[in-house]
C-alpha positions in Angstrom: 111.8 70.2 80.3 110.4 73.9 79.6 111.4 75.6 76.3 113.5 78.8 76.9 111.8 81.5 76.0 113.5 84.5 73.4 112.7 88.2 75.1 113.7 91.3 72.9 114.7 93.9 75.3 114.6 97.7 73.8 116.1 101.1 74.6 116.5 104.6 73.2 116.7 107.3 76.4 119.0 106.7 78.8 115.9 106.4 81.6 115.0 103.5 79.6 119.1 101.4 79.3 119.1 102.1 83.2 115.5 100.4 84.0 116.0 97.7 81.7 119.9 96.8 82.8 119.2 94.9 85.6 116.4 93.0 83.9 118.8 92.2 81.2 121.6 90.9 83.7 119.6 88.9 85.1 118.0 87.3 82.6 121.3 86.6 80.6 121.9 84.4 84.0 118.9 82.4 84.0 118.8 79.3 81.4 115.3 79.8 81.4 115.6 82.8 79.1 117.5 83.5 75.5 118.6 87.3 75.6 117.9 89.7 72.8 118.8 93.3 73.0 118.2 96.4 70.4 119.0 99.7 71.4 119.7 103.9 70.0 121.5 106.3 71.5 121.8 107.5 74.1 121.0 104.1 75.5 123.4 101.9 73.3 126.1 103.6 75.2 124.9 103.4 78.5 124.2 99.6 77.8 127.5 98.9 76.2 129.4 100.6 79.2 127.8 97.8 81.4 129.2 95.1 79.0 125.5 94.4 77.7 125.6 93.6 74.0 123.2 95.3 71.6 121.6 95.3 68.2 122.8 98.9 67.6 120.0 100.9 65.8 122.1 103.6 63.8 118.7 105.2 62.3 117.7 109.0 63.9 113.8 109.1 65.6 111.0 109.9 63.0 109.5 113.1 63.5 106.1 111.9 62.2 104.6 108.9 61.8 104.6 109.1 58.1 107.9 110.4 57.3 111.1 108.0 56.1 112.6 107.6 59.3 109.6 105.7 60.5 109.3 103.8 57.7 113.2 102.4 57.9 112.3 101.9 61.8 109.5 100.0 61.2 111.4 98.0 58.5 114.2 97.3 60.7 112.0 96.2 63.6 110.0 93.7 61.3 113.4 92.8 60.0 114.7 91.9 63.9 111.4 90.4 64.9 111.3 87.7 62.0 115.2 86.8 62.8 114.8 86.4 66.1 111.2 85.4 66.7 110.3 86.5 70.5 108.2 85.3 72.6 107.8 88.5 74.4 109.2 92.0 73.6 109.8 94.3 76.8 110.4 97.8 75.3 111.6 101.0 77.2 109.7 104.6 77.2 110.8 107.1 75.5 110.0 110.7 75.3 106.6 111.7 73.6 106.7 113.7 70.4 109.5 111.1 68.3 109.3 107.5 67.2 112.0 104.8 67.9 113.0 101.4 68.2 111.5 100.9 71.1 107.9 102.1 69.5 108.7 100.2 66.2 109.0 96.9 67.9 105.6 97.3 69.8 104.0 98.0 66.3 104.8 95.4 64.4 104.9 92.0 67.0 102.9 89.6 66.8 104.1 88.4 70.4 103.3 89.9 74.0 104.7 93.1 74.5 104.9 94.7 77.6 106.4 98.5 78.4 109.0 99.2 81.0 107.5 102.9 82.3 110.0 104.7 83.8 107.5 107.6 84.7 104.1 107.9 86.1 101.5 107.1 83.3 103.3 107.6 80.7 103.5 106.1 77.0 105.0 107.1 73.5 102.0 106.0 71.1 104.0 107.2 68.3 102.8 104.3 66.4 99.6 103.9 67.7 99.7 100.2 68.9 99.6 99.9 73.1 101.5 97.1 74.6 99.7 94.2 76.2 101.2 95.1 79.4 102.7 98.1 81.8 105.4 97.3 84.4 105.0 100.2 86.2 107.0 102.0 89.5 103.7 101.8 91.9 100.4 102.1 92.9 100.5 106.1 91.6 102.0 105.0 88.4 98.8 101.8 87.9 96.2 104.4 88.7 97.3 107.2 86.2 98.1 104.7 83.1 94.6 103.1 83.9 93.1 106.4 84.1 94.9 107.7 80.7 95.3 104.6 78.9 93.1 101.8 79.6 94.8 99.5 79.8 96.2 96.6 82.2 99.1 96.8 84.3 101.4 95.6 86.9 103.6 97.3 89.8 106.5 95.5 89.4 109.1 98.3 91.6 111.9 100.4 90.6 114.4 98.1 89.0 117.3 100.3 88.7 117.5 101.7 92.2 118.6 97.5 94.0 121.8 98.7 93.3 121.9 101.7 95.1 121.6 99.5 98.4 125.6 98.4 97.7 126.9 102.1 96.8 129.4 103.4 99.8 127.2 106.7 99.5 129.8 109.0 102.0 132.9 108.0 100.4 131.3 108.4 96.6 130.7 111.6 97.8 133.8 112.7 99.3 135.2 111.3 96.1 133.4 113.6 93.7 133.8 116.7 96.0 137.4 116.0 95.9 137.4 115.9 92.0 135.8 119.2 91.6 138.1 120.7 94.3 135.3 121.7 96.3 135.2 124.2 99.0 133.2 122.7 101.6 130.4 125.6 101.0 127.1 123.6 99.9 126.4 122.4 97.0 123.2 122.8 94.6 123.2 121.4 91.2 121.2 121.8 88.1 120.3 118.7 86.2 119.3 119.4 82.7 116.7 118.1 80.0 116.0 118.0 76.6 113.3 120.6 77.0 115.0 123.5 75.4 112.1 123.9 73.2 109.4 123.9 75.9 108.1 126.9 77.1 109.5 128.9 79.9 112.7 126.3 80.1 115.5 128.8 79.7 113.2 131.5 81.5 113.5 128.9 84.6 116.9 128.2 84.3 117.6 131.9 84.7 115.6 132.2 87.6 117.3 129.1 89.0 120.6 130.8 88.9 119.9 134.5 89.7 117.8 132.7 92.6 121.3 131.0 93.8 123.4 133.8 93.0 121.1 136.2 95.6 121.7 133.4 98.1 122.4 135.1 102.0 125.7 132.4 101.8 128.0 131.4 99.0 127.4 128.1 97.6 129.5 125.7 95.1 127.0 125.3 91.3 127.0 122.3 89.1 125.5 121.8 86.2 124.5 117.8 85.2 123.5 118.2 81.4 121.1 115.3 80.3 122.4 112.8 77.7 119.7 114.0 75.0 120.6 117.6 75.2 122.8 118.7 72.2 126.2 120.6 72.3 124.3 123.6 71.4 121.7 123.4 74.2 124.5 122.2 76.9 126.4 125.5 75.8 123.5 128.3 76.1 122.9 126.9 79.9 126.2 127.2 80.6 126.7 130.2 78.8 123.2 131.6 80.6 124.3 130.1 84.1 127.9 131.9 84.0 125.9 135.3 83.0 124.9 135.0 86.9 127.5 133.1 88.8 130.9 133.2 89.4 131.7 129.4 89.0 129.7 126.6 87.4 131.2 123.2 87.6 130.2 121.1 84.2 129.8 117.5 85.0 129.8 116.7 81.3 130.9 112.8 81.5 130.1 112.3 85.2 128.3 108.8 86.2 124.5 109.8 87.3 125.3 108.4 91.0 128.3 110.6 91.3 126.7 113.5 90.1 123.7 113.7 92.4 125.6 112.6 95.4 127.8 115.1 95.2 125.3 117.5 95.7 123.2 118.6 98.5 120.5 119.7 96.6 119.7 118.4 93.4 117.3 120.4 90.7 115.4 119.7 87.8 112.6 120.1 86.3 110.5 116.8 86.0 113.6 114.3 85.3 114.0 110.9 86.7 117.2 112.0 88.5 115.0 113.7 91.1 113.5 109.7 91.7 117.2 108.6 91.6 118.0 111.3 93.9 114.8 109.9 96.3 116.0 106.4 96.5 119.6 107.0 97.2 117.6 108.5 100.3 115.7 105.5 101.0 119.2 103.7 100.9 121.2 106.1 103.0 121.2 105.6 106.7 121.1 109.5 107.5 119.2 112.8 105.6 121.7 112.8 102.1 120.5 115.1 99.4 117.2 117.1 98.9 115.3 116.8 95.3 113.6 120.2 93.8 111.2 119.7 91.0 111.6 123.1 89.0 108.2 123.9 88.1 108.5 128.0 89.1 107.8 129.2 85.6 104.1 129.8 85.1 104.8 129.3 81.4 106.6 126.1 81.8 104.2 125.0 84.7 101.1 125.7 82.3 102.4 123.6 79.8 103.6 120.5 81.7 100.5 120.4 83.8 98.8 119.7 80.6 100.6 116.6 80.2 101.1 115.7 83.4 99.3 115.2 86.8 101.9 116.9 88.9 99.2 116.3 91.8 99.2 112.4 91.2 103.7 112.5 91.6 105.1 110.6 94.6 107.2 114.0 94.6 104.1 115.7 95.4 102.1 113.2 97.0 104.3 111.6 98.8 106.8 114.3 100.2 110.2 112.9 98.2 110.6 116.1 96.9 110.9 120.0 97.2 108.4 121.1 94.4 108.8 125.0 93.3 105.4 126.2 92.2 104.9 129.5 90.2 104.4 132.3 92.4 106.3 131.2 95.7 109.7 132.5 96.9 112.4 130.1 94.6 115.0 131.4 96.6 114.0 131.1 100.2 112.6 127.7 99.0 116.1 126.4 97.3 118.1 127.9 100.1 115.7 126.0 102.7 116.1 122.7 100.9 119.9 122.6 101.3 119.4 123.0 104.9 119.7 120.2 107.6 115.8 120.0 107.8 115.2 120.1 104.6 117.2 117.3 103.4 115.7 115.3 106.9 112.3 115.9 105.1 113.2 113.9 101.9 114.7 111.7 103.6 112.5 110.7 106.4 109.3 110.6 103.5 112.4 108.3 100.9 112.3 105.9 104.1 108.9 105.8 104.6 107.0 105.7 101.3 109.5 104.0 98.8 109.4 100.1 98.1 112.3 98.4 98.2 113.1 97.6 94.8 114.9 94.3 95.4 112.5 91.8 93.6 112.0 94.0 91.5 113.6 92.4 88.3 112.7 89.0 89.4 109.5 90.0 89.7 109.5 91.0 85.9 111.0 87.9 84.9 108.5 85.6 86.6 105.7 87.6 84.7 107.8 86.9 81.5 107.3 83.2 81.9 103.6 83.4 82.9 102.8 85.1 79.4 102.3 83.4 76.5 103.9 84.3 73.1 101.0 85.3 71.6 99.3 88.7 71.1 
């Protein structure tokens, strides 16, 4: 008879609860595995609304590696680790530039830890200390956290997106039109980020709306804020969008689903709701809902690109999205991408190029019992 084995699942950003949810469900259901889950906000929410229980982690991100925050992090993680003794700890990603739970836990192990990735080749080596493993989206995602890390992974497939195959996608939508009363004009909605701070953010988001505002029809605005952004920073974009338009729906509460399929044209700059937005293509039976990564500003553009290999994006690469570069015409292009063709476009590349994530969790879950405990 084999030994169950104890996995510590971890979240902080929402990206991360909605990746690691279905791994979680499933594994709660298999008697092959004892369930542990630790989690911040904004994911200890998101978990707790799908009846997950979590270890809630009520300390704020460190700032530095050296300041008090990261010491009580690191305390608390060593503190979890010895209680519940894991045989493997799958931690989510979290954004670069702060230190959490799910980067405390990787630090101080002494079992196999792998990282959920969420986005192409990325990690948060607050800490310093790389997991054993990636589980990573696909082949785009292997090649970049080779290339910047060094390190081994796996394509495992997108494990939040199997549900999407059971979402009644016309009658979600009708549903959330209804709710906002809309007036059967198209709709084009912002999706915000915690990126206030960046560069060229707010310039974009300006552009964005005097870019819809200058549209040749009239057009129904949303705005989807991003669980990390603060009151403050959900205020100014309203506060900057209304300067331009007439009416700007806030979707403050709204379920991520909901909120994109509403919408026939979904923006943002580089947030995993554009990949959402791509797979409730691949799931739809007909052209649904065209994805724009926002990357007009040169400022903001110069500064992502350092970070990121925009090149290297399925959204690029593969066609799942509308990308607005610096320099082109960001209102023809938005206006385009609501149309009939455009959406066809998205789609037709959604249909062709995605995998269907379906094993997806299963697939981690049998890599969970062919590791060992130790690291």
């Amino acid at each position: 008879m084999h030994t169950r084995k104890t996995i510590i699942f971890s979240a902080r950003d929402a990206a991360a609860a909605l990746y690691a949810a279905p791994i979680i469900e499933l594994a709660l259901g298999d008697d092959r595995f004892r369930v542990v889950v630790v989690a911040q906000e904004p994911a200890l929410s998101i978990l707790r609304r799908r009846s997950i229980t979590s270890i809630a982690v009520e300390l704020p991100a460190a700032e530095s590696a050296g300041d008090l925050n990261a010491a009580a992090l690191l305390s608390q993680a060593e503190l979890i680790l010895q209680r519940e003794q894991p045989d493997v700890v799958i931690a989510g990603l979290s954004s670069p530039g702060q230190g959490g739970i799910d980067e405390a836990l990787l630090q101080m192990r002494s079992c196999t830890g792998f990282l959920l990735q969420d986005f192409w080749g990325e990690w948060n080596g607050f800490f310093g200390r790389k997991p054993d493993l990636f589980l990573v989206l696909d082949e785009a995602a292997a090649a970049l956290t080779r290339q910047a890390h060094g390190i081994d992974c796996v394509v495992v497939g997108s494990t939040r997106h199997a549900d999407y195959a059971a979402l009644e996608m016309l009658k979600t939508r009708q549903t959330a039109r209804t709710r906002i009363g809309a007036s059967g004009r198209p709709l084009i909605g912002w999706f915000g980020q915690a990126l206030h701070d960046v560069p060229g953010y707010s310039r974009s988001m300006a552009a964005w709306s005097r870019a819809v505002r200058d549209f040749p029809v009239e057009v129904d605005v949303v705005y989807k804020p991003h669980p990390r952004e603060s009151a403050d920073q959900r205020q100014r974009t309203l506060e900057l969008m209304r300067a331009c338009l007439p009416e700007v729906h806030f979707l403050e509460a709204w379920p991520i689903e909901d909120s994109l399929l509403l919408c026939d044209c979904v923006c943002a700059v580089m947030s995993n709701c554009l990949y959402d937005a791509a797979y409730l293509n691949f799931h739809s039976p007909a052209p649904l809902v065209t994805p724009v990564a926002m990357l007009h500003s040169a400022e903001l553009h110069a500064d992502l690109s350092s970070k990121i290999a925009f090149e290297a994006l399925p959204y690029i690469a593969l066609g799942l999205a509308k990308v607005a570069l610096p320099g082109s015409d960001l209102g023809g292009q938005l206006f385009s991408a609501m149309s009939e063709e455009g959406k066809r476009d998205c789609w037709q590349a959604a249909r062709r190029n995605l995998a269907d994530p379906s094993r997806a969790a299963a697939h981690i879950l049998d890599l969970v019992r062919s590791h060992g405990g130790g690291s």
